[in-house]
C-alpha positions as CSV (number, residue, x, y, z in Angstrom):
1,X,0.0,0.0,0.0
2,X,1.5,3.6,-1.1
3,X,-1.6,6.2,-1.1
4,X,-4.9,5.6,1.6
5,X,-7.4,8.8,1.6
6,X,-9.3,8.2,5.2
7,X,-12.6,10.0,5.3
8,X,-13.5,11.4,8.4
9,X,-10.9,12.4,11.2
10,X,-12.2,11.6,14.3
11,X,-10.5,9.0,17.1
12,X,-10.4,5.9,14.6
13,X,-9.9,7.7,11.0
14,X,-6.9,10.0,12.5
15,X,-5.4,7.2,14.8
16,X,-5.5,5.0,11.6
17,X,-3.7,7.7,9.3
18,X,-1.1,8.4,11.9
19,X,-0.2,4.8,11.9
20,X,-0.1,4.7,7.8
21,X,1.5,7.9,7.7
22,X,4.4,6.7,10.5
23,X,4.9,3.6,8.0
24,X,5.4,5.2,5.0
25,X,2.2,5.8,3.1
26,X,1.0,8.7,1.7
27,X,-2.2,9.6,3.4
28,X,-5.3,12.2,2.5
29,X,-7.8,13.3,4.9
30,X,-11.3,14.6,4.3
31,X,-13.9,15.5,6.9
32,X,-17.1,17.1,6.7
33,X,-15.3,19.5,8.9
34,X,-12.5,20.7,7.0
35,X,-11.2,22.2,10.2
36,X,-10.9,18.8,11.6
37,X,-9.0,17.5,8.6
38,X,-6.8,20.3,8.8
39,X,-6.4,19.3,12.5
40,X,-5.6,15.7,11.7
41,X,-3.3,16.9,9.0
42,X,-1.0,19.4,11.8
43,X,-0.7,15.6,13.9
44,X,1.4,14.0,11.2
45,X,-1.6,12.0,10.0
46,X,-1.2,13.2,6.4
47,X,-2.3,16.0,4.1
48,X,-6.1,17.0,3.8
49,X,-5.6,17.8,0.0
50,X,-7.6,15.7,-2.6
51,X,-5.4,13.0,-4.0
52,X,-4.5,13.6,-7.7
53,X,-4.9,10.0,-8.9
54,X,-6.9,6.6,-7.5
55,X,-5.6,5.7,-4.0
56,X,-4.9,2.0,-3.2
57,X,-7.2,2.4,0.1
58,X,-10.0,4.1,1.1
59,X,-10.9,4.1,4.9
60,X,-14.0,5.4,6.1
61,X,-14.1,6.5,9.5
62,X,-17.6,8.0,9.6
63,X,-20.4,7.4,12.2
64,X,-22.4,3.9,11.6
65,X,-25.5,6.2,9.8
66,X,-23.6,7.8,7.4
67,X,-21.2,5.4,5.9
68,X,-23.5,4.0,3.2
69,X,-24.0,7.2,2.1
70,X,-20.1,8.2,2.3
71,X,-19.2,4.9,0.8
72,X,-21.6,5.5,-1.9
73,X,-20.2,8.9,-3.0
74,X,-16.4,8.0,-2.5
75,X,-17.2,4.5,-4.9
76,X,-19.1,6.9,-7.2
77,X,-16.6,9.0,-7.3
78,X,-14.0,5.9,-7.8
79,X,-11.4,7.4,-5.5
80,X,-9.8,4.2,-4.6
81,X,-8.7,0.9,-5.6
82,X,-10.8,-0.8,-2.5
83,X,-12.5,0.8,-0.1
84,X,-13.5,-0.3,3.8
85,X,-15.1,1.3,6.6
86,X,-14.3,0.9,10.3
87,X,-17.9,1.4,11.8
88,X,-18.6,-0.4,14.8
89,X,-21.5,-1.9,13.4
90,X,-21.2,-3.9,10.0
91,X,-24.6,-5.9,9.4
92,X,-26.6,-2.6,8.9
93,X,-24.2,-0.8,6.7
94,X,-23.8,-3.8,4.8
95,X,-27.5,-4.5,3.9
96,X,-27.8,-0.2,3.6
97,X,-24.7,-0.3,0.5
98,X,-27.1,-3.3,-1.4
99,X,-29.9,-1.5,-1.1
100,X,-28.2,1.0,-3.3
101,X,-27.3,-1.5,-5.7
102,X,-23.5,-1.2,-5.3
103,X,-21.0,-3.3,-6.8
104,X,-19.3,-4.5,-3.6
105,X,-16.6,-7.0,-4.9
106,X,-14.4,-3.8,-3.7
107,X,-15.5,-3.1,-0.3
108,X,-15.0,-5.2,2.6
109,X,-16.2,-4.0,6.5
110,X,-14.0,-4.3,8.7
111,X,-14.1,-2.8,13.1
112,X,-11.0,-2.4,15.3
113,X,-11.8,-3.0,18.6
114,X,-10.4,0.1,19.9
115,X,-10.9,3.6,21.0
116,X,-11.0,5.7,23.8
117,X,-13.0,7.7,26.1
118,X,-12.3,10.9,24.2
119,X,-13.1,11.2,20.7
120,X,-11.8,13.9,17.5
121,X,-8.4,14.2,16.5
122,X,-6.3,15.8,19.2
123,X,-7.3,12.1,21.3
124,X,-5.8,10.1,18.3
125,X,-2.3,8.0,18.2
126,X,-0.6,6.0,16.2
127,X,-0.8,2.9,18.4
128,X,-4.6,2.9,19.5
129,X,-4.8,-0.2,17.6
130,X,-1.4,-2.2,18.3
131,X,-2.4,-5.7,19.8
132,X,-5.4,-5.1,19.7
133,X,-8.1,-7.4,17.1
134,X,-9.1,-5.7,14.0
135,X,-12.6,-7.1,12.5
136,X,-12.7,-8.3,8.8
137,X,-16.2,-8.9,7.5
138,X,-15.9,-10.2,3.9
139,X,-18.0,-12.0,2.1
140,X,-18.2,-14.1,-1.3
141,X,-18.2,-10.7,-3.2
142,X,-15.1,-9.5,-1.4
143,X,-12.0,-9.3,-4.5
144,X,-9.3,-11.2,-3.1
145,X,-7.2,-8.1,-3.6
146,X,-9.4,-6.2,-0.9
147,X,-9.0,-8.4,1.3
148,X,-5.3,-8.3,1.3
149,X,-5.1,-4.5,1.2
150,X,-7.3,-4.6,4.3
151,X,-5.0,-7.2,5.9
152,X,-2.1,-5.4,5.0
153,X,-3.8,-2.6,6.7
154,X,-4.5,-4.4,10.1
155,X,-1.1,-5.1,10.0
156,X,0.7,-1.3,9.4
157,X,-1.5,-0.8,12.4
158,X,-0.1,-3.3,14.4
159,X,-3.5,-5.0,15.1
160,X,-4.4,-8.6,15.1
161,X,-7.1,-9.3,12.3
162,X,-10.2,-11.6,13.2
163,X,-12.8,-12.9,10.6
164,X,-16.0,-13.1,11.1
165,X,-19.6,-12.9,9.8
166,X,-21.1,-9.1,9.6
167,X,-23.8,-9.7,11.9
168,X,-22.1,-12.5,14.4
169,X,-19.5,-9.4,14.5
170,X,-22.9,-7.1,15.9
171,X,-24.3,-9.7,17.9
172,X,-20.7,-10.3,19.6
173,X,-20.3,-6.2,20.3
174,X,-23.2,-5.8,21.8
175,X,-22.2,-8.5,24.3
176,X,-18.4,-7.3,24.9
177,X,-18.9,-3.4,24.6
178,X,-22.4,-1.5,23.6
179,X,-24.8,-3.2,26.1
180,X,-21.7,-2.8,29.0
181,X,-21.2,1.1,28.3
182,X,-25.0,1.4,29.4
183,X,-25.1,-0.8,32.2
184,X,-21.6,1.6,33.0
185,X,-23.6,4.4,32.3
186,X,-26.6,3.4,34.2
187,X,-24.6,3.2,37.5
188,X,-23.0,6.3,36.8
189,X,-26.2,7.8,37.0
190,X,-26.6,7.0,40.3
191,X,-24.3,9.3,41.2
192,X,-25.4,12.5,39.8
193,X,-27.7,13.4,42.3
194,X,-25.9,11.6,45.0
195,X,-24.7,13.1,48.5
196,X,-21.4,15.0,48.3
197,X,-20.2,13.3,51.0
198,X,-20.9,9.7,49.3
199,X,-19.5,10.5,46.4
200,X,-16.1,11.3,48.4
201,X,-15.8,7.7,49.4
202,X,-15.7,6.4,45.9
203,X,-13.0,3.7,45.4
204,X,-11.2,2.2,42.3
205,X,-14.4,-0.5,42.4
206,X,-16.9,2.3,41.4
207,X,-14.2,4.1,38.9
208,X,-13.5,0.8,37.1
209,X,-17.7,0.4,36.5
210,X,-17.8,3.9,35.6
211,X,-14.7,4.7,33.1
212,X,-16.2,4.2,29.5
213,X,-19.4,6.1,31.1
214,X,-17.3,9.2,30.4
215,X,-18.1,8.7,26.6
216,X,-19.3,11.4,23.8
217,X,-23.3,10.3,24.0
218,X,-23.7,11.6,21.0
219,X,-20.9,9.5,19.1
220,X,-22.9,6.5,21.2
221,X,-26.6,7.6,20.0
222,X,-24.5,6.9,16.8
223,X,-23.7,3.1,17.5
224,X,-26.7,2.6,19.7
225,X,-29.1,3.3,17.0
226,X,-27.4,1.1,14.5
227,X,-27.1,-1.8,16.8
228,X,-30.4,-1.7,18.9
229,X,-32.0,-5.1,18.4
230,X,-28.9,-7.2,20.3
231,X,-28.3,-4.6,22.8
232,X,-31.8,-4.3,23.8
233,X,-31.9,-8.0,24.0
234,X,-28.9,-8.2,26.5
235,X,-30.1,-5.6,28.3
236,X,-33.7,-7.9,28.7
237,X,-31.5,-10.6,30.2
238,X,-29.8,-8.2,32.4
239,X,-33.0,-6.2,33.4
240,X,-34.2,-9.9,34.1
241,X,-31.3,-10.5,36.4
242,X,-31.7,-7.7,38.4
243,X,-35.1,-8.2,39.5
244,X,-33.9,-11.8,41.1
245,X,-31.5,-10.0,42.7
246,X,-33.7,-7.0,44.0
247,X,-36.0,-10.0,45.2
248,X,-33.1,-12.4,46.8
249,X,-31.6,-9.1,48.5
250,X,-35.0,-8.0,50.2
251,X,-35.7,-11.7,51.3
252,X,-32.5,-10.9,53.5
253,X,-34.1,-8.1,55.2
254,X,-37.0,-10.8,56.3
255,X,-36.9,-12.0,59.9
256,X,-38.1,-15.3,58.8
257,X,-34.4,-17.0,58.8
258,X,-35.8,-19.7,55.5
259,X,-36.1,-16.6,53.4
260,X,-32.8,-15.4,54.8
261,X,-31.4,-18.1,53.4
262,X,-33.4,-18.5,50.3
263,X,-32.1,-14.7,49.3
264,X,-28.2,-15.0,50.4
265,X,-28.7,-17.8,48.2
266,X,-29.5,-15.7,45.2
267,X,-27.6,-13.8,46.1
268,X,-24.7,-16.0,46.2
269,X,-26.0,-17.2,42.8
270,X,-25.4,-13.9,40.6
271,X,-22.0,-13.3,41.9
272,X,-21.0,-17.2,40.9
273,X,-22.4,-16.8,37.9
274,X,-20.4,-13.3,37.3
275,X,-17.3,-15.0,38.6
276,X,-17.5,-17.6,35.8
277,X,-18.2,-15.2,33.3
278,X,-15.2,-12.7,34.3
279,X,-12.8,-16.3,34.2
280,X,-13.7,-15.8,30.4
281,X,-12.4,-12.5,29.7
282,X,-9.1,-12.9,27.7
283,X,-6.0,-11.9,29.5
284,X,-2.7,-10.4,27.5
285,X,-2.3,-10.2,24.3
286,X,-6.1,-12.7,23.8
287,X,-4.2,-15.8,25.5
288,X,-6.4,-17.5,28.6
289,X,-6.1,-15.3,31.4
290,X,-3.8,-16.0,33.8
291,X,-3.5,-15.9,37.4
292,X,-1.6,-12.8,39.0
293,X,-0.8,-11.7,42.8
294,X,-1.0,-8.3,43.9
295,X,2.3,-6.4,45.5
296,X,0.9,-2.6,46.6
297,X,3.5,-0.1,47.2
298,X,2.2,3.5,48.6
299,X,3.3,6.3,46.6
300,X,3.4,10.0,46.7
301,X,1.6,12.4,43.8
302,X,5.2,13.2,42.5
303,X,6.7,13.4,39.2
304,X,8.5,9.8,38.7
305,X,7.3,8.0,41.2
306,X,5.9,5.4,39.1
307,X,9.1,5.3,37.0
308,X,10.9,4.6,39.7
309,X,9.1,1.7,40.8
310,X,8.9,0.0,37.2
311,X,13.1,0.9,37.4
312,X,12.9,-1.2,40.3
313,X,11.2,-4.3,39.6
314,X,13.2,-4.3,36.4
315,X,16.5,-3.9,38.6
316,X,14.9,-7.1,40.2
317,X,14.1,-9.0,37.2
318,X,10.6,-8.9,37.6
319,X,7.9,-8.2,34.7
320,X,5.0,-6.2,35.6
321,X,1.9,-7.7,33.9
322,X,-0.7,-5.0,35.1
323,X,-1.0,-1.9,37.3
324,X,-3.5,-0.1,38.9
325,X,-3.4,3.2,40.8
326,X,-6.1,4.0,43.8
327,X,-6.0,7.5,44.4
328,X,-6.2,7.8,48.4
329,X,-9.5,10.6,48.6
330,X,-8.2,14.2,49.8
331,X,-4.8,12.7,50.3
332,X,-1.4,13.4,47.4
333,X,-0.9,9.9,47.8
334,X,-2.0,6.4,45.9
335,X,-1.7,2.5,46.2
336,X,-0.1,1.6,43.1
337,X,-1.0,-2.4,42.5
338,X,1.6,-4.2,40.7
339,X,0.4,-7.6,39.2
340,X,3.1,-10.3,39.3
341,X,3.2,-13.9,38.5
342,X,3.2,-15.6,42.4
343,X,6.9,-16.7,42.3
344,X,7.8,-12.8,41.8
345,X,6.5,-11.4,45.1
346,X,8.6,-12.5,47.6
347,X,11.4,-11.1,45.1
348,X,9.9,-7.9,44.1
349,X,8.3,-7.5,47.6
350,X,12.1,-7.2,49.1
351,X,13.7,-5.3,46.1
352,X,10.9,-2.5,46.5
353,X,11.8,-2.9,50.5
354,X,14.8,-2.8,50.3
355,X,14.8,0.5,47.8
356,X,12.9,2.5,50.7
357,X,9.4,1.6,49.4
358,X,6.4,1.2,51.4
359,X,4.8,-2.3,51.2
360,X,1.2,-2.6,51.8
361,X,-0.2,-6.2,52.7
């Protein structure tokens, strides 16, 4: 791949030219924002200029309602060689581009399982996507050419590419990331109107529930509306869920002790059930998650303390698989939890002692 033209430079389109424009290809930007563009253009992530001649790739990066539409004019147009989008949705853009009547043997779907909390180009990077798995959606129209320019793609990005059927793809992300950001948002709710003085206790529990509830609501309107039918059915499943556990937990506020024990046995029920769900969440890199122990070192809110400690547990010899910071509330302080293998905590647990840290058990 030499040229790509990506239109529309928000997170996804811009983090995707930055990586193609790092490697070596030549990259355009359009937006219906020309301001954007020329935002996405001062990054690095190309030029917003019209190409002169047919690019090899066409990415684009627009919401999940418009991309038909987009796709439509830019294969009108014949801009490109092949052309994918990287909408989060691909059954429903899909079925919108034959409706048209499109020749699709050049276009292929594709969704990389990526982003951020913040959205437009000044959020963007050229490794949003490393490691991370890159959707492919083709189908027996798909030119065997496409598909490889799409691979090739996925792989200047550094991504890992997964195929799969258009609408096993929507059915899958409204399991692993639509219907969870408003079950997140939901709980976040909760706290709008809350006491002050709740809200002050908040831990790293409530801040790992709430993180993607920080999300542009209109970029999620977007995906929401494209994607409803799945989500709404999770959310049925869910909605049934909680009302066995509304029930179970106000059994245990009975004074007859059989429907005290009936509801700690609901009770007890869910959160089984959501520990052999979490067991199934991949761990690095997509391998089967493995089992880590915690060291937690306090730390001070100063410049290069957490350098210091990686420095450390490198001196050491120990990897760090994970890390977590808990901010101590109306303290400049933190418990930064350092995920080991078990065999490295002893070890790491006396190098960090012995370096004048303070161990937290």
């Amino acid at each position: 791949m030499r040229t790509a033209l990506v239109i529309g430079t928000g997170l996804i389109g811009t983090s995707a030219a930055l990586a193609l424009a790092s490697r070596g290809v030549a990259v355009h930007l359009a937006d219906h924002d020309p301001e954007q563009a020329r935002t996405a253009a001062a990054l690095g992530a190309g030029t917003d200029e019209a190409p002169a001649d047919v690019v090899d790739l066409c990415v684009v990066a627009v919401p999940p309602a418009h991309v038909a539409t987009s796709l439509a004019d830019a294969m009108g147009r014949g801009v490109a060689r092949a052309y994918i989008d990287v909408a989060s949705v691909k059954g429903g853009p899909r079925r919108d581009l034959e409706a048209l009547g499109l020749d699709l043997t050049p276009y292929i779907g594709t969704h990389p399982m990526s982003g951020r909390e913040r959205s437009g180009p000044l959020a963007a990077t050229a490794d949003l996507f490393e490691g991370r798995p890159w959707v492919l959606t083709p189908t027996r129209d798909t030119d065997t050419e496409v598909l490889n320019l799409a691979l090739e793609l996925v792989a200047l990005c550094r991504a890992v590419p997964v195929v799969m059927d258009a609408d096993a793809h929507d059915r899958a992300v409204a399991l692993v990331s639509h219907m969870p950001h408003l079950v997140s948002s939901m709980v976040a709710a909760r706290l709008e109107h809350a006491e002050e003085s709740s809200v002050r206790l908040c831990g790293q529990g409530i801040r790992d529930v709430t993180r993607i509830a920080a999300s542009d609501p209109r970029m999620w309107i977007d995906i929401l509306s494209a994607n409803p039918g799945p989500v709404a059915d999770l959310l049925a499943e869910v909605a049934s869920d909680l009302d066995e556990t509304v029930t179970a937990l106000r059994a245990l506020q009975s004074a007859d002790g059989d429907k005290r024990t009936e509801g700690a046995a609901g009770v007890e029920q869910v959160l089984r059930r959501g520990n052999a769900g979490q067991v199934r969440v991949p761990g690095k890199h997509g391998t089967a998650p493995a089992s880590y122990e915690v060291v937690a070192v306090l730390i001070s809110d100063q410049p290069g303390q957490l350098a210091r400690i990686f420095a450390d547990a490198d001196s050491a010899g120990v990897n760090i698989e994970d890390v977590r910071i808990e901010h101590a509330t109306g303290q400049q302080a933190g418990l930064v939890q350092l995920m080991v293998e078990p065999r490295s905590v002893p070890v790491l647990t006396a190098a960090l002692r012995d370096r004048g840290w303070s161990i937290r058990q």
